[in-house]
C-alpha angles and dihedrals in degrees: 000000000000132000097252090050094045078050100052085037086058093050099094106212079248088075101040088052093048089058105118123200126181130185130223102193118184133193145168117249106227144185129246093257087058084252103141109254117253097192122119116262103281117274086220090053083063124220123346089210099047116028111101098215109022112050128138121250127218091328131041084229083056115097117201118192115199128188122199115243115286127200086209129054095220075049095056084043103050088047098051084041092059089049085056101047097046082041098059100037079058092051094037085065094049119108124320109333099005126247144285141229100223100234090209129084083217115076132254125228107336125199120219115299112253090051094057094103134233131247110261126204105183130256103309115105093241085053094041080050100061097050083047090058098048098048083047073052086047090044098057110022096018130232107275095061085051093061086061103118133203135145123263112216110205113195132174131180121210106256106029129142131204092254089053095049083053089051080055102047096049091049085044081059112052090045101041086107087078095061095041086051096052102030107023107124109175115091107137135026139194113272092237089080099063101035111136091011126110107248138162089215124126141224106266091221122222136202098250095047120210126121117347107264088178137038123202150177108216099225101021116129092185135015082172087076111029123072100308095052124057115347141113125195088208093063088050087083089062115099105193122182118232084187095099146310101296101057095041089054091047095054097045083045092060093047082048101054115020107093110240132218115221082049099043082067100052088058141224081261150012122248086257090063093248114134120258090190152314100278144344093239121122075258128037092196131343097274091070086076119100122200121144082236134034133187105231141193121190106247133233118231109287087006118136115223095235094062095040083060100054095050110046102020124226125339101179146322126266111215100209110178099073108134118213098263089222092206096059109075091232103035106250131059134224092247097045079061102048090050092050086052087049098044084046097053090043084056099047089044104049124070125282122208110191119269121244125204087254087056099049091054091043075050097057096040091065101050093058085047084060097040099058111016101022089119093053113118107259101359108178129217133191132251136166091340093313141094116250123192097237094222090056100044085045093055093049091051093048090040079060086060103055099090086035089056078041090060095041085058109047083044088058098022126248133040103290110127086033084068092045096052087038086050094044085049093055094047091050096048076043121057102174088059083064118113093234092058087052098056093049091046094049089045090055103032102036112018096036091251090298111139101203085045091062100034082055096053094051099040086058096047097054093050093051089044083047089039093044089053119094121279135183139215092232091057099047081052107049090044081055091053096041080052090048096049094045084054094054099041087053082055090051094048086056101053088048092065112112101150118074117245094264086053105051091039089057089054099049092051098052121132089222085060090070092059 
């Protein structure tokens, strides 16, 4: 038997029904002319600050959907569903003609940067201190590329160290390509995102000709994730070890820490006295950092990520490259679930030589070559010095799965996760079935090749097929009250203050703060 079989044997069906897995969706609210929306976050959503499962991301105009942890997967969707449905009966009453979820990672109809706004928290310093964050984010990427929107999938297995869920993060790694090849969605964008900005995209030509409404690579999965989407040549410097906690740590201590130059001259604040940014550090806080995978702990109250880390180790993993699947009403499938469960669990159970700094730029380059060329006939990625058809290396990854998606079935009963990996498998041998593909074949065929056209269609399909779903009394109530409580707990947060905002900032900065 090999060692990948004596490890799943090992797994009890305790332990593979006690895997938990929670979902952070995020998503644009739009107008019905597919014009992003300026409004202020909704009253009735309650308190961006505060509210523990609607919030808003980088911009106010910037919804963020969170589920609990679930130990089942039909658990993790009614509950994102519910977030939807209450979501949408709230925007459907804003302004005249309500408003929409953009169903795209790529963004609608921007206005010119400097008027996306930025998220807003109230009047407390932990609040000041998060709108501070995101304009030192507009200073130095810029605010279109932080409308861009995805789902983050967290997932955690009982009995896991820190070393283990690092095993896991450097095999995720090395085999991300896999997951940006079946579920990438995002293809094409409007032309309004890269205006002004050097690209390599096309016009996605229409019949009946005229400006480009949409703008393509022929073969791309996910622009999301290639070099329009989230990157940052300044965090390219960083070299940060996937090898265990310590050096992790390390390296995000250093970016958090070392002043840097380019953001030394943009400046703590402005002349006026307004603030620029936290810090002048490579990162301002620990969520600057991208990665298409991060090591989490769940934080105490004041407390900053990088210390809960070090004192408590590794909770869980958050999968972080998931495009919005635009033709799913909440963004995200059962099966494509179920297969994440199953690709995690391959990467936590096969073996995990330590990465090297060679390895991890091998590593990002192809992932660009996936993002933006993973449909084209033939596409080679390295590995291990060689050039490895991708189909081929996929196939052999997801082949590996199949006793890891048996032993997820016979822990939860019936054949589940058996149909996500075989369907996985069918998409892989079959390009066109991608989602990708699909978007590119329904632009052309049925949008005349307009982006915002497409995106719109399918924005306003998924809120009448949420709106048209059953929905209780008792619900509407207890997502009011949920509203009502994070409002007055915001309240609460700004009568404690007792520090000015410098203070408090100072504090929260600190070196001594990251343990």
């Amino acid at each position: 038997m090999s060692t990948l079989h004596q490890r799943i044997a090992a797994l009890s069906a305790d332990r593979l029904t006690g895997m938990r897995r929670g979902i952070e969706k995020e998503g644009l609210r739009v107008l019905p002319t597919g014009q992003l929306a300026l409004t202020p976050h909704p009253v009735a959503l309650g308190s961006a600050l505060t509210h523990t499962s609607i919030t808003t991301d980088y911009s106010e105009s910037q919804l963020e959907l969170i589920t609990g942890a679930h130990r089942t997967v039909q658990q993790c969707l009614d509950e994102l569903t519910e977030l939807h449905q209450f979501t949408h009966r709230v925007l459907s009453q804003q302004q005249p003609g309500g408003e929409l979820m953009w169903a795209s990672s790529m963004p609608c109809q921007l206005p010119p940067d400097e008027t996306i706004p930025l998220g807003r928290y109230g009047g407390s310093n932990a609040g000041r201190a998060k709108s501070v964050y995101r304009m030192g984010l507009g200073h130095r990427y810029g605010r279109r590329m932080q409308t861009i929107s995805g789902i983050h999938y967290n997932w955690s297995l009982p009995g896991v160290g820190s070393d283990e869920y690092f095993a896991l993060i450097r095999n995720f790694r090395r085999n991300a390509f896999v997951l940006l090849f079946l579920f990438g969605a995002s293809p094409a964008l409007c032309p309004c995102f890269v205006q002004g900005r050097q690209h390599s995209l096309q016009p996605l030509e229409s019949a009946g000709g005229g400006a480009a409404r949409a703008l393509y690579l022929p073969h791309a999965t996910s622009l999301r994730m290639g070099r329009l989407g989230y990157q940052s040549d300044a965090q390219a410097s960083l070299r940060v070890s996937y090898n265990g906690l310590q050096g992790y740590a390390d390296s995000l201590h250093e970016a958090l820490t070392k002043p840097y130059p380019a953001y030394e001259a943009i400046g703590l604040r402005s002349l006026g006295g307004d603030y620029n940014q936290l810090g002048t550090s490579l990162l301002q806080i620990e969520n600057e950092f991208y990665g298409t995978i991060r090591p989490k702990r769940t934080v105490h109250s004041g407390e900053r990520p990088l210390h809960a880390l070090r004192e408590r180790g590794v909770e869980y993993v958050e999968v972080r490259l998931m495009d919005l699947d635009p033709f799913v009403p909440v963004g995200i499938t059962a099966q494509t679930m179920r297969l994440l469960d199953v690709f995690l669990l391959h990467c936590l159970l096969t073996d995990s030589p330590p990465d090297t700094p060679e390895e991890i730029a091998v590593l990002k380059n192809n992932q660009q070559l996936t993002a933006e060329r993973g449909r084209e006939p033939g596409l080679t990625l390295s590995r291990n010095g060689a050039q490895v058809p991708l189909v081929e290396w996929g196939d052999q990854v997801l082949a590996e799965c199949e006793p890891i998606a048996q032993a997820l079935d016979a822990a939860h009963g019936g054949g589940d996760y058996a149909q996500a990996l075989a369907a996985a498998r069918a998409t892989l041998a079959s390009p066109e079935a991608t989602p990708s593909a699909h978007v590119l074949s329904e632009l052309v065929q049925q949008h005349e090749s307009d982006f915002t056209a497409f995106a719109l269609d399918h924005s306003r399909t998924s809120r009448d097929v949420l709106l048209a779903q059953p929905w209780t009394e008792a619900q509407q109530q207890r997502y009011l009250a949920l509203a009502e409580q994070s409002l007055a707990d915001q309240r609460a947060i700004e009568a404690a203050d007792n520090l000015s905002f410098e203070d408090w900032r100072e504090r929260f900065m600190a070196v001594e703060q990251l343990g």
